[in-house]
MILUMRO-875476 format. One record per residue (C-alpha): x, y negated, z negated. Coordinates in steps of 0.02 Angstrom, whole numbers, plus 50000, padded with zeros to 5 digits. Last residue first. Layout:
N
XYZ/...
//
This chain:
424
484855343958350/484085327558346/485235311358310/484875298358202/485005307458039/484365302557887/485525292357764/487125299457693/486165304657540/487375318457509/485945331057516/485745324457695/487375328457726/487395344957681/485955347057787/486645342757929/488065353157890/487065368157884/486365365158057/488015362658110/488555378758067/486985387358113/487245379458291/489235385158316/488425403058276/487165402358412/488555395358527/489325412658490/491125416558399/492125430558449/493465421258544/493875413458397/493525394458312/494445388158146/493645376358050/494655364757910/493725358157784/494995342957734/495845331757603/496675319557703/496765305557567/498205311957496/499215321157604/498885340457649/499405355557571/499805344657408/498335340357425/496835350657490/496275361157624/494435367957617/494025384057674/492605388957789/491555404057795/489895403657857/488395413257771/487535398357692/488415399157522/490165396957621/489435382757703/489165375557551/490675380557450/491495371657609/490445355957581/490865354357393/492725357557407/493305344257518/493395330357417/493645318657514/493045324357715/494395327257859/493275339257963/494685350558032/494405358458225/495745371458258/495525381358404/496525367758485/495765370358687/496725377558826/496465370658994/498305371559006/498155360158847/496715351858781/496765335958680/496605334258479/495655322058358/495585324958185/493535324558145/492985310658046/491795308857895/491495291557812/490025298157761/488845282757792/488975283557989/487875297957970/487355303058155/489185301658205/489385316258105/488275327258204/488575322958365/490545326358347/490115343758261/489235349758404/490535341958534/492005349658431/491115365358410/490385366958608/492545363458627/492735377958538/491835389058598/492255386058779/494045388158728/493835403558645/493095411458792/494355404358897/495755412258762/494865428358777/495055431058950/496955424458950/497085438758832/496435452058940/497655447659063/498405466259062/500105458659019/499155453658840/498315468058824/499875479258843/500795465458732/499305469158607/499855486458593/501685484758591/501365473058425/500235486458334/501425501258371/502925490958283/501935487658156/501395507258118/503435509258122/503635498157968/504355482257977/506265481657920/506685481957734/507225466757675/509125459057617/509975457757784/508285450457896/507765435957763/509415433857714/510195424957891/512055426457887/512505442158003/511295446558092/510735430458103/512495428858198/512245441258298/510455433258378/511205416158381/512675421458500/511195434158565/510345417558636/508485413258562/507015418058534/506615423858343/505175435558330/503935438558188/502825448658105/500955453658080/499455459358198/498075453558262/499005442858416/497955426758388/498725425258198/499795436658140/500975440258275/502355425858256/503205416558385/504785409258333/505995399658483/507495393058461/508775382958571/507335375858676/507955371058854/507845386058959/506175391758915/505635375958953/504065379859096/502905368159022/501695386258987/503125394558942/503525381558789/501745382558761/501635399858718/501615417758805/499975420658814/499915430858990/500525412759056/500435398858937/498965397058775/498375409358660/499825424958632/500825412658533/500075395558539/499805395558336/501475402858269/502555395458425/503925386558307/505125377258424/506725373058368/507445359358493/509515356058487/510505339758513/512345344258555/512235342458748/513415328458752/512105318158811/511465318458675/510075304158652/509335306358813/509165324558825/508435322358639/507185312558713/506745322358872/506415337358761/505255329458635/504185321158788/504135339858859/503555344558702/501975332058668/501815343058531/499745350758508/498435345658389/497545356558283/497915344658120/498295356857980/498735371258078/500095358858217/500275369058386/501995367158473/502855365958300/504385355758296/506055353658239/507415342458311/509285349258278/510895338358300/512545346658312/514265337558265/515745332458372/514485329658522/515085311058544/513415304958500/513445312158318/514955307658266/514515292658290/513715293358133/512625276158061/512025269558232/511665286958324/510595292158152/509705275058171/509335278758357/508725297258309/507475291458194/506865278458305/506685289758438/505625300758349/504535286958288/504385284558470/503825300258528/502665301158392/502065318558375/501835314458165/502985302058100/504795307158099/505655316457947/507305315757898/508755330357846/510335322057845/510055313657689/509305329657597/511075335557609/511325350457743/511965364257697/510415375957693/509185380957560/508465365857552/508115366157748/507415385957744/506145378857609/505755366557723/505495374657881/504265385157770/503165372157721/502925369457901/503095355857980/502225338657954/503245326157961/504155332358139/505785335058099/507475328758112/508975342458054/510855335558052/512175344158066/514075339957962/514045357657861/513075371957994/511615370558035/510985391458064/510985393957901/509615392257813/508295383557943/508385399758043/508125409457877/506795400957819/506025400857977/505975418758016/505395423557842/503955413357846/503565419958015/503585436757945/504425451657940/505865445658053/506065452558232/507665448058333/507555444358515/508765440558650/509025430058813/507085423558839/505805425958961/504285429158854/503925443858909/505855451058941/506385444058754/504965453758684/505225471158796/506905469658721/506365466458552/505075481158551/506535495258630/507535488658491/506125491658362/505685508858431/507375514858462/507525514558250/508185502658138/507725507257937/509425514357907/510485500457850/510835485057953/508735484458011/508445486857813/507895503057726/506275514857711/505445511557897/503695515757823/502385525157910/502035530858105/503595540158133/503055553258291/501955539158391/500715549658497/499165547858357/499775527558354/499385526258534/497795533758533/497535521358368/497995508158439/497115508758601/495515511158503/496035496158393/496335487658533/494695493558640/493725489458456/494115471258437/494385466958260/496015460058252/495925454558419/494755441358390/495875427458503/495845416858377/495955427458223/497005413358122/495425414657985/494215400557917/492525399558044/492125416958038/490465420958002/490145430157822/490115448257797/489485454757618/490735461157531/491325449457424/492935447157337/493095455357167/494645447357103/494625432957211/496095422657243/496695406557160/497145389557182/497225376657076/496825357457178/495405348157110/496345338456977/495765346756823/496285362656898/498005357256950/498305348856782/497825363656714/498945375456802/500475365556766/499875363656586/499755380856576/501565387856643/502495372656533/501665380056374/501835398656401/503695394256437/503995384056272/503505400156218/501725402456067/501055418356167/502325421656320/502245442856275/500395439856271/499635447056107/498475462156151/
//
């Protein structure tokens, strides 16, 4: 059968696109017929392992069997899909984590988009950390704000922050006498790097250069939520600044198991999302089942069986980073380096990425010897930061960490790095 594009100026663009990808390392794609054989996890956001643990999925599913609507919620949150259960959940939400109000979006892609949509308002300005999330700038060119007075400061630099804001003070006054809003964005745990915000360094800054009180922190939470800070709450928790971030997202699919989003912030902000912000108007509210999911891993969250987890995941990972340390400083000749990131509330980055060019070839190679790993490429990542990126979990066993270096050391050996001066 003829393709309904066959011989289109469309079906033309469409392949070239993809081929230039291919040709150039980078197409991705998803498996038709993934396997089925079980490889160890080194690749997923499961940090804490609670996605597979069986007393939450036990607890779940008791719970679950006493929930009456258990399927979908059929309409939007402004339609008919609200129910007791979600504002009961975003009430308990903004109670945990110590905040005024909650709203849940479907996803933290979602959430940020529409934060970053229309929240500034004609006349802001939005500075943000380099590398945010893809999301955060989708939401920005969707927004009002002209791609002048939306600017980028190098990596958790303090000062390249300040010297952002300094030349924004110098060009628009407006700016310093509070007439227009200023909003610094920020993710308290980076996914491509593993490394952490220096927050409270953020905070003091923009104190500094508004004195007016019209500079505004956006937090994104997606990789500290339910890991690091009291009971899991997050980094912001954990430094105590619940009162001086503007907007906080946490999301649940990554250390809580589950899937969703909340936005943290004042119910001012709450209505007006409500109101303007597409991603919760025009989609149909999370499904009941979801609802169920989050409440569940709050309980083990209050319960401290979190914090638990996060130690064990912490040990793990820094026996990876140590591990994988040893073993690349044995082959000088690679050129291989590990991004380097600092523990937090004697929390560790689960993340560990071996920044290797190209990446491909050693993660098909671990992924051949029963551990899976994903590379990250460009446009992901920079140029020239082409990366296997590791991700540790609570689950994971020293025993594990040592098969996964093992392999590596043979990688490079294959690689003709030179033998290894190091013993395992």
């Amino acid at each position: 059968m003829s393709s309904i594009l066959a011989g289109t100026p469309l079906n033309k663009a469409l392949s070239a696109a993809l081929e230039n990808r291919r040709r150039n390392g980078y197409l991705r794609t998803i498996a038709e017929d993934p396997p089925t054989e079980q490889k160890v996890d080194f690749s997923s956001n499961d940090y804490l392992g609670l996605s597979r643990n069986p007393k939450l999925r036990e607890h779940f599913l008791k719970t679950l069997g006493k929930t009456e609507h258990i399927l979908g919620s059929s309409a939007s949150r402004l339609l008919d899909g609200n129910s007791p259960d979600h504002i009961a959940l975003e009430k308990r939400l903004a109670a945990f984590y110590n905040a005024p109000a909650a709203l849940l979006f479907n996803s933290g892609y979602d959430a940020n988009v529409g934060i970053f949509t229309v929240l500034p308002q004609p006349g802001d300005a939005v500075i943000y950390d380099e590398l945010i999330h893809a999301s955060v700038h989708d939401g920005m060119r969707a927004s009002r704000i002209p791609p002048a007075l939306r600017i980028p400061f190098e990596h958790n630099s303090v000062e390249g922050l300040k010297d952002v804001l300094g030349n924004l003070l110098a060009a628009n006054p407006p700016y310093f006498t509070g007439e227009r809003s200023v909003f610094v964005a920020v993710e308290a745990l980076y996914s491509m790097d593993g490394d952490f915000a220096p927050l409270a360094e953020v905070i003091r800054t923009v104190r500094e250069y508004f004195p007016a009180g019209n500079g505004h922190v956006i937090v994104d939470e997606a990789h500290t939520n339910g890991l690091l800070g009291p009971k899991g709450r997050g980094l912001v928790s954990h430094l105590g600044l619940e009162k001086d971030i503007l907007v906080r997202l946490n999301t649940f699919g990554k250390a809580f198991g589950s899937s969703g989003a909340v936005v943290l912030a004042t119910p001012l902000i709450r209505n007006y999302f409500l109101n303007y912000a597409r991603p919760v108007i025009y989609t149909t509210a999370l499904p009941q089942f979801n609802v169920v999911s989050m409440n569940c891993t709050l309980d083990f969250l209050e319960d401290g069986t979190g914090e638990a987890l996060a130690k064990q995941m912490t040990d793990i990972a820094n026996y990876c980073r140590a591990s994988l340390t040893k073993c690349i400083e044995a082959y000088p000749g690679s050129k291989m380096s590990l991004v380097p990131s600092e523990m937090v509330g004697g929390v560790a980055s689960p993340i560990i990425p071996i920044v290797v060019a190209p990446p491909l070839p050693l993660a098909l190679y671990f992924q051949s010897h029963g551990y899976m790993a994903r590379q990250i490429a460009f446009p992901t990542v920079p140029r020239g930061q082409e990366r296997v990126r590791l991700c540790v979990h609570a689950s994971n066993t020293r025993k594990e960490v040592d098969g996964l270096v093992e392999v590596l050391h043979e990688w490079m050996k294959q690689q003709n790095f030179g033998a290894s001066k190091a013993k395992l």
